[in-house]
C-alpha positions, 0 to 999 in steps of 0.5 A: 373325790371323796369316798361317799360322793364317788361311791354315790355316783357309781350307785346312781350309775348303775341304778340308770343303767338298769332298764326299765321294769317294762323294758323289751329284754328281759323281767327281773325273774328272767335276769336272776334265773340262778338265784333260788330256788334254781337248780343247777342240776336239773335239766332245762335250757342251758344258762350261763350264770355267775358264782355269788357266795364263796361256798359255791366258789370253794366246793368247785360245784359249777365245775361238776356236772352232777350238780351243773347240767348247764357246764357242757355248754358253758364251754368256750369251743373257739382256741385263740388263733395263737394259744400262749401268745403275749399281748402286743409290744404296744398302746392296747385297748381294753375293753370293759362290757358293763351292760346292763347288770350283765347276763342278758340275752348273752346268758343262753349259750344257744342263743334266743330270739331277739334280732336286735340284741347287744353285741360287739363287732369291731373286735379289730380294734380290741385287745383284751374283752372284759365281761363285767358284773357286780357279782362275786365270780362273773363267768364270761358266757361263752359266746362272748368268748367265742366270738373274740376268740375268733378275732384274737382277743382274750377275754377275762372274767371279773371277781369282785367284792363290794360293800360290806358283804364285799368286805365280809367275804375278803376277811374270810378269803384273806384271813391265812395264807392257805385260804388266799391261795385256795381260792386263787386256784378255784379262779384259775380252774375256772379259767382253763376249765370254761376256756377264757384267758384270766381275770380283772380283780376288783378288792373295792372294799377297806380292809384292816392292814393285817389282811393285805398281805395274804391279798397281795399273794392271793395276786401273786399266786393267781397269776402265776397259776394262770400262767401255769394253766392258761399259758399268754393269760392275764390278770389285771388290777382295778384301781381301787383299795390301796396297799394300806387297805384304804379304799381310795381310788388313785387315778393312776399308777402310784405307789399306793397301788404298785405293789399289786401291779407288780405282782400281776399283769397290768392295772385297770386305772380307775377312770376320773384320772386327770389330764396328767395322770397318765404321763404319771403313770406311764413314767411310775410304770418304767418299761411296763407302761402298756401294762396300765389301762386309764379307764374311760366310762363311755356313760362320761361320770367325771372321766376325762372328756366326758366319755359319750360322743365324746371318748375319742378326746380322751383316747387322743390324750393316752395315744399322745402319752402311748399307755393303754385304755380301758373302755368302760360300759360301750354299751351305753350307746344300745341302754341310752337308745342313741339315734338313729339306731343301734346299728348305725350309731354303734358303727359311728362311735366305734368309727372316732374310736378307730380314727383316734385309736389307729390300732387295728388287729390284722386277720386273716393270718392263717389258712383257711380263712372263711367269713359270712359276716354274721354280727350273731343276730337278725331275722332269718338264718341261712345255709348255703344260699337256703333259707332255714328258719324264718324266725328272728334270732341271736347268738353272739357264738355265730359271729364270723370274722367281722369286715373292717368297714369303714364308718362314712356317715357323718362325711358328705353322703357318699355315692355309693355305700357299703353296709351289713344288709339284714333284709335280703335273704343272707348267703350263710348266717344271718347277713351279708355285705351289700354294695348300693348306690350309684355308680358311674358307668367308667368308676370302679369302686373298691372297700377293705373288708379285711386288713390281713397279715396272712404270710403265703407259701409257694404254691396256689390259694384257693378262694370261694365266694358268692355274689348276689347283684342285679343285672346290670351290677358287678362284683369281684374280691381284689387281694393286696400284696406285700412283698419283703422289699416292701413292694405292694401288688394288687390282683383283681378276681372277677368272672368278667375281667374285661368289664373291670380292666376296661374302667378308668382305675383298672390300673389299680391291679398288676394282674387279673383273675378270673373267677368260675362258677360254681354247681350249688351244693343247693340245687333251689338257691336261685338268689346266690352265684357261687364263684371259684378261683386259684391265686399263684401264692409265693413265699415272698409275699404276705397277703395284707388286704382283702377288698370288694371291688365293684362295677357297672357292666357295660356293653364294650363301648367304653374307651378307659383311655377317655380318647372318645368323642364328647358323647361318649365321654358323657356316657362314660361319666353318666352314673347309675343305680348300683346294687350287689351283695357278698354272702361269703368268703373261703381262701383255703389252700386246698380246692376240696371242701373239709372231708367230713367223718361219716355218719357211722364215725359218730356215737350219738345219744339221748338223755334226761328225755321228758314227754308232756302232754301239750293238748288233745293232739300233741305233746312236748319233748324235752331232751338232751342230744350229744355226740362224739367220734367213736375214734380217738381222733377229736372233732374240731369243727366250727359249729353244728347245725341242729335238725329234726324230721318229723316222720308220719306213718304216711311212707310217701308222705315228705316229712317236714324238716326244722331248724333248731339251732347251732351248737358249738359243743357236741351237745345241744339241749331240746326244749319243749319240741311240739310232736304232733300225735300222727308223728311215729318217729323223730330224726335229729340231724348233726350237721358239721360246719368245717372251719373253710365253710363247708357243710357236711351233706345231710344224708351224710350227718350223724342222727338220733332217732327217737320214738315217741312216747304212747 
């Protein structure tokens, strides 16, 4: 295609992508909230931003917490499960999130308050997230790098240069060799310093021949720093300025564009590529085929198959010829408002991705293992069957191990259905996994939630879960088994075995496990039942499944067997209304909760404290709080709930306790607390949240304790 005509293109794209000056997100002073006269160094809360000018790159500003307030908590917090591992030996999918300009409501690293943001969930099907702007240093926010931390995936930034200002800047970059290698470095301190995995490199301008070797080693020397510094990182090429200087999009790997490739860990194909392209490629590429991602732009701007509804075809194409993909701007299905909604039709895409695709990652692979289901947004968040806040919410850090549910809805509608429900009142987060439908009475009914790789010890496995069902509704967790000779073993966990082992597909299970309830941490949840149970583990085995496995109660009548008389057959096939709910899962290897280090363990502190007057009979308070252990140990915990009491002068008088938000780093920024005048003192609670899903009791918690100003 030619240089003007594709260039055109990708500018109209991006003009129709942005959204509307009215649209419900965000304005335009809220989408640039860095661009001048920002101030990095003045307290305010905390943004994630992009460095645009090579002064800002080079002087490391952003990495000084003199000149940035916002660099603690632009901190990833969540380590890969296995730092320093290689992508795998097979096909991979890339994905390349282009939304909307980037730094949306993802650009608060403690979140905001709209239910209904963009997010990912099917990290499963993912191997490498790439957050994608079209500025020069685009910086993952850390929620992002969180939360595919979580399931495996590494994330990568993008550094990018484009137009003539693009072009300006890489004569200035690549103009020595000392220069090239400098600014290298700054990327690579980046890397390690906010705790993401690499970079995608996007040269999209011309350049005069006597600049490309210095941005050949401004590749080499990139890599091999990241390597150094973030041991399993990346950098992957786009396809676009060749080993001429010419800005000319190959389409695949070719000698034009080999000679970066080989200086670095894979290629980003650009995605107009042709049907044959990516044998070419595979073929240019020899033992290294899965290093090249063929682009597919989900928006369908001359890409193979039209991208849309319509990705899978090309994805059918690349597992034919086993390269890899790089899917372009999913988020087209929340910008072009695909029906019904987000939710389902997110879930309905990613569905033909995952039948095309057929890769998916496996969790749990390591102990403890817990998951709430939190996608990171809703309407209300809760903490151990309580409510805390009523107010709606996103924070994409939040988001726990996500379940593998299967997308059902374009088939027959089904009996029963499986789905994220954010209307019930959640266990923990912000959602929970309803089971609804109707059953009939002799059915078991049964959906993967995880697809695990999980390798057992001898010994025993722990497992908490909680249920919320109707009376006549009942709910266990079943766990698959594969042993070394490839034999696979099912075992059944329920407070009501009998229930389950009298139905037709009881079968199913080699072994039963009753489950115990358990006294709530919460004496006031009366939604949520708690369940304990202990699973022999041998050594020969590997957990490969986990699965919510669902029943009517009965009232013993039922013959499995089906050797009753010809009414009792007829009740047995009757179905009725099912409805129950998961709220969470914790498989540990101890029965005991995390121990906690008390609250005489912490060293906490309040700065850059700001007092304001509100009205006649209040004020607003601005600070920010931090903590540390006062011993050499490290806290590793998975996040921390944020409190304050208000206290009056009233001793009887209950003071009134709110919700402020998660950290994930052992800060938090407090803005604009409203402190009615009768307040006499303020007490910040800490609350630590352990990996297993326990939560430190709150008269345990370290606090900071503030008075307020006359």
């Amino acid at each position: 295609m030619p240089f003007s005509l594709r260039r055109l293109l990708r500018l109209l794209r991006d003009i129709m992508t942005l959204p509307a000056a009215d649209d419900a997100a965000v304005s335009e002073g809220e989408r640039r909230q860095w661009e001048p006269p920002f101030d990095a160094s003045r307290p305010a809360p905390p943004i994630s931003y992009p460095i645009t000018d090579l002064a800002a790159l080079a002087s490391r500003s952003y990495l000084s917490e003199d000149s940035n307030f916002h660099l603690p908590f632009n901190r990833a917090s969540t380590p890969l499960p296995s730092p320093g591992a290689p992508l795998p030996p097979r096909r991979r999918l890339l994905v390349c999130h282009d939304f909307q300009g980037g730094y949306r409501d993802d650009a608060a690293p403690q979140g905001g308050a709209n239910p209904d943001a963009y997010a990912l969930w099917h990290w499963h099907l993912v191997d490498v997230f790439v957050y994608f702007s079209h500025y020069l240093v685009t910086l993952p926010p850390p929620c992002w790098t969180n939360a595919a931390h979580l399931h495996g995936v590494k994330v990568l930034g993008t550094f990018i240069t484009e137009w003539d200002k693009g072009a300006e800047i890489c004569r200035e970059m690549f103009a020595t060799q000392d220069s090239a290698q400098m600014y290298a470095e700054r990327l690579a301190e980046l890397a390690a310093a906010l705790g993401f995995d690499g970079w995608l490199i996007n040269i999209e301008v011309k350049l005069d021949i006597q600049f490309i070797d210095n941005l050949k080693e401004f590749v080499n020397h990139l890599t091999k720093r990241m390597h150094a510094a973030v041991p399993g990182s990346l950098v992957i090429w786009y396809d676009a300025i060749t080993v001429g200087g010419d800005l000319d999009w190959q389409d695949k790997l070719n000698e034009h564009n080999k000679p970066f490739f080989d200086l670095c860990d894979g290629l980003f194909v650009n995605y107009t590529w042709k049907e044959k392209y990516p044998r070419d490629s595979a073929a240019a590429a020899g033992d290294r085929k899965y290093d090249v991602y063929m682009g597919i732009d989900v928006f369908g701007r001359n890409t193979f198959g039209g991208g849309k509804w319509n990705t899978n075809v090309a994805l059918d194409l690349l597992k034919k010829d086993d390269v890899s993909t790089a899917i372009f701007a999913p988020g087209w299905i929340y910008e072009t408002k695909q029906q019904p909604d987000f939710q389902s039709a997110q879930n309905r895409w990613w569905g033909l991705v995952e039948k095309s695709w057929d890769v998916p990652r496996s969790y749990p692979k390591r102990l403890p293992f817990y998951s709430d289901f939190d996608q990171g947004h809703g309407y209300k968040v809760s903490s151990e069957g309580l409510q805390i806040s009523g107010d709606p919410w996103n924070n994409i850090s939040c988001q726990s191990f996500q379940p593998m549910l299967k997308y059902t809805g374009d088939e027959v509608q089904p009996p029963v259905r499986t789905s994220i429900n954010f209307k019930d009142d959640p266990y923990s987060g912000g959602d929970c996994v309803t089971v609804q439908g109707s059953l009939r009475q002799n059915a078991i009914f049964s959906e993967q939630l995880f697809n695990g790789g999980l390798s057992m010890e001898d010994g025993y496995v722990h497992l908490f879960y909680s249920v919320n069902a109707e009376a006549n509704s009942d709910l266990g967790l079943s766990l698959d088994f594969s042993s070394r000779n490839k034999e696979n073993t099912s075992i059944l966990i329920a407070e009501d075995i009998v229930t389950f082992s009298r139905k037709k597909q009881h079968r199913l299970y080699s072994s039963y496990v009753q489950s115990d309830k358990v006294e709530p941490h919460a004496p006031d949840n009366q939604n949520w039942v708690i369940y304990r149970a202990t699973v022999q583990s041998s050594a020969s085995y590997t957990l490969i499944g986990i699965n919510i496995v669902c029943t009517l109660k009965t009232s013993g009548k039922i013959n499995s067997e089906a050797d009753e008389d010809e009414s009792s057959e007829e009740d047995a096939n009757r179905s009725w209304p099912y409805h129950a709910s998961l709220g969470h899962i914790s498989i540990r290897n101890m029965d005991e909760n995390t121990q906690f280090p008390s609250a005489e363990s912490w060293v906490t502190e309040g700065k850059y404290i700001s007092w304001s007057n509100n009205s006649n009979t209040s004020k607003l308070l601005s600070l920010k709080i931090s903590w540390k252990l006062n011993t050499s140990h490290q806290a590793s915990f998975m996040k921390y709930n944020i409190y304050v009491e208000k206290l009056i002068a009233d001793s009887s008088a209950k003071a009134s306790r709110s919700f402020l938000g998660v950290a994930t780093v052992e800060a938090f920024y407090v803005s604009d607390l409203q402190v009615p005048d009768e307040v006499t003192s303020l007490k910040f609670i800490i609350q630590a949240c352990g990996r297993d899903g326990s939560r430190q009791g709150l008269e345990e918690c370290p606090k900071l304790f503030l008075v307020p100003v006359e």
